[in-house]
DOPA-667186 format. One record per residue: x, y, z of N, C-alpha, C, O in turn; residue in one letter; residue number from 0. Coordinates in nm, 2 decimals. Layout:
N
     n.u     n.v     n.w    ca.u    ca.v    ca.w     c.u     c.v     c.w     o.u     o.v     o.w  numi  vexke
       X       Y       Z       X       Y       Z       X       Y       Z       X       Y       Z     a    NUM
...
END
This chain:
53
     n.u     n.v     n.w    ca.u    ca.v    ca.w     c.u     c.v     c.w     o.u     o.v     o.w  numi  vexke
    0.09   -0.12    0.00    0.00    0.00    0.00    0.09    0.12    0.00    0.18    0.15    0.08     x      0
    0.05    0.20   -0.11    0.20    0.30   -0.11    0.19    0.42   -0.01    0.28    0.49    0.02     x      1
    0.05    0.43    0.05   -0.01    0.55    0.08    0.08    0.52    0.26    0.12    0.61    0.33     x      2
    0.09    0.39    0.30    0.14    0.34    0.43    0.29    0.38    0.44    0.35    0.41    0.54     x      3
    0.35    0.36    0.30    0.53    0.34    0.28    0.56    0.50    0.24    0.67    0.54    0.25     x      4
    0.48    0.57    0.20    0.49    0.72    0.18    0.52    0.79    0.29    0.55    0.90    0.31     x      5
    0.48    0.68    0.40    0.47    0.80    0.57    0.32    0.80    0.64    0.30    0.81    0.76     x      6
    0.24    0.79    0.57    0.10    0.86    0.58    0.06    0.77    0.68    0.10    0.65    0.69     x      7
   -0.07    0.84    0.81   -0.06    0.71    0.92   -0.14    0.59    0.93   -0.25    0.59    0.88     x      8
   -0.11    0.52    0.97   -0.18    0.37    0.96   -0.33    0.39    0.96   -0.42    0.34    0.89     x      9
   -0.33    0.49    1.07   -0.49    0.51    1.12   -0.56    0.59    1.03   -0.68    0.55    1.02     x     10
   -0.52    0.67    0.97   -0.57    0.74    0.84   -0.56    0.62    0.70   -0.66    0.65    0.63     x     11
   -0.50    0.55    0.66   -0.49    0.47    0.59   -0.59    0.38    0.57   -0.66    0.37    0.47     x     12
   -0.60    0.30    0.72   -0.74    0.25    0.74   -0.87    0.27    0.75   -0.96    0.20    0.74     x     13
   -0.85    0.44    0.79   -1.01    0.45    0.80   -1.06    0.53    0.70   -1.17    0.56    0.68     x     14
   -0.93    0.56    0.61   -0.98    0.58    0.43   -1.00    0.45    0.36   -1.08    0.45    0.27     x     15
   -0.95    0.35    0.40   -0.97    0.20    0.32   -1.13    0.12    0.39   -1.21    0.04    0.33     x     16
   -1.14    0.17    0.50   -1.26    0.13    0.56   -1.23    0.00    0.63   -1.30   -0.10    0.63     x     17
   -1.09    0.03    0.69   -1.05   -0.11    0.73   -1.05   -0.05    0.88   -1.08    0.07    0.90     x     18
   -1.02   -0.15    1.01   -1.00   -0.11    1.15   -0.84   -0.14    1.14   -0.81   -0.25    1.08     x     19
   -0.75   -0.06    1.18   -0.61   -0.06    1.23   -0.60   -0.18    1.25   -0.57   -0.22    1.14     x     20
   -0.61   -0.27    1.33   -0.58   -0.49    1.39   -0.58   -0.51    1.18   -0.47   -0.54    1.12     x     21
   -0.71   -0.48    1.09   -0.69   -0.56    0.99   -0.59   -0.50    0.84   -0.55   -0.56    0.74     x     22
   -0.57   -0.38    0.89   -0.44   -0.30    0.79   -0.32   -0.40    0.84   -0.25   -0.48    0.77     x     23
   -0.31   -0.37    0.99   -0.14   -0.41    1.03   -0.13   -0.57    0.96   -0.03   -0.60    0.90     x     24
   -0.26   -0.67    0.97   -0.23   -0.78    0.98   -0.20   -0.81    0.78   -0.10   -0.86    0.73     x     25
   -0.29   -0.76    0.72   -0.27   -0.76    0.53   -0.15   -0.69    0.52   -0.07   -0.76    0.46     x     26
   -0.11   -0.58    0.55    0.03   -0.47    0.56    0.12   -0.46    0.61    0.19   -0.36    0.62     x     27
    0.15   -0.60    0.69    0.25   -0.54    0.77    0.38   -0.53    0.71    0.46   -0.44    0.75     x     28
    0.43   -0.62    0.62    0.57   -0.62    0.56    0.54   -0.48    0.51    0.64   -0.43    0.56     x     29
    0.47   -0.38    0.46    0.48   -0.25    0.40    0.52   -0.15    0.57    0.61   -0.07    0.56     x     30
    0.47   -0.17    0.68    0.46   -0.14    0.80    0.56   -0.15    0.84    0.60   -0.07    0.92     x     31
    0.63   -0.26    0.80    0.78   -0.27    0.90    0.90   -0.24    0.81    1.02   -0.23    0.87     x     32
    0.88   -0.21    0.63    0.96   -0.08    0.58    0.94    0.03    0.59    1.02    0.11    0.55     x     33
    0.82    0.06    0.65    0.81    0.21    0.67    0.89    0.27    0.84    0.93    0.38    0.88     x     34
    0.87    0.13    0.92    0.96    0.13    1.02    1.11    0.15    1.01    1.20    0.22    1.07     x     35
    1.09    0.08    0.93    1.27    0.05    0.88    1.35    0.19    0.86    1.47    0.21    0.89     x     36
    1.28    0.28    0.81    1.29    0.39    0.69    1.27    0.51    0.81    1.37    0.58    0.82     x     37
    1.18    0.54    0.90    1.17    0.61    0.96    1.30    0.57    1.11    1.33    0.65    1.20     x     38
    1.34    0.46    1.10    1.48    0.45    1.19    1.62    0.51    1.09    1.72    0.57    1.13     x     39
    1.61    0.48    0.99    1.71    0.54    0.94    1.67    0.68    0.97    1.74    0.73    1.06     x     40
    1.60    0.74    0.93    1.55    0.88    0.93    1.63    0.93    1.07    1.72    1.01    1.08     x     41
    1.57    0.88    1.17    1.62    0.90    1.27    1.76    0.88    1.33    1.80    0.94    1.43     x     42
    1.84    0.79    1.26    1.97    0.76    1.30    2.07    0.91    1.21    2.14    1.00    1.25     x     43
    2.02    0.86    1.10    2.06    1.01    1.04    2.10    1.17    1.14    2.19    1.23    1.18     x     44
    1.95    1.17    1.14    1.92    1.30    1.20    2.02    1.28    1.35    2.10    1.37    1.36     x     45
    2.03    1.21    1.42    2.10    1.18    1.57    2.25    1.24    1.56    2.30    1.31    1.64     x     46
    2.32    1.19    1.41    2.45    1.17    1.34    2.49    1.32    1.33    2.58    1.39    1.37     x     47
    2.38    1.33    1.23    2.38    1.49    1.17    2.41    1.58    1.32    2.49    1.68    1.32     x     48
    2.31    1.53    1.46    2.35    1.66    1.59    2.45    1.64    1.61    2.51    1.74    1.61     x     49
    2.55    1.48    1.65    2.63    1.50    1.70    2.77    1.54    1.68    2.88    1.54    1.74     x     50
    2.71    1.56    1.52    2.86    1.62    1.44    2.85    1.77    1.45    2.96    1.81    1.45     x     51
    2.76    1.85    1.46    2.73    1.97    1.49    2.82    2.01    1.63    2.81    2.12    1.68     x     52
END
């Protein structure tokens, strides 16, 4: 689902799909755990980037 791997939030995703959050995560979740994936890099980045500052 590109709309989940774009960023956009689960909870919004599903209740545009007309799904409940339990039945997105369980159809989605490999899309769910690169978007995890992706927002820890984001974050490790950003951590790198302060401590070089």
């Amino acid at each position: 689902m590109d709309s989940i791997e774009s960023g956009v939030s689960p909870a919004e995703v599903a209740r545009r799909a007309g799904h409940s959050i339990a039945v997105l995560f369980r159809f989605y979740a490999k899309a769910i755990h690169r978007n995890q994936q992706r927002s820890n890099e984001q974050i490790e980045r950003a951590l790198d980037a302060a401590d070089e500052e």
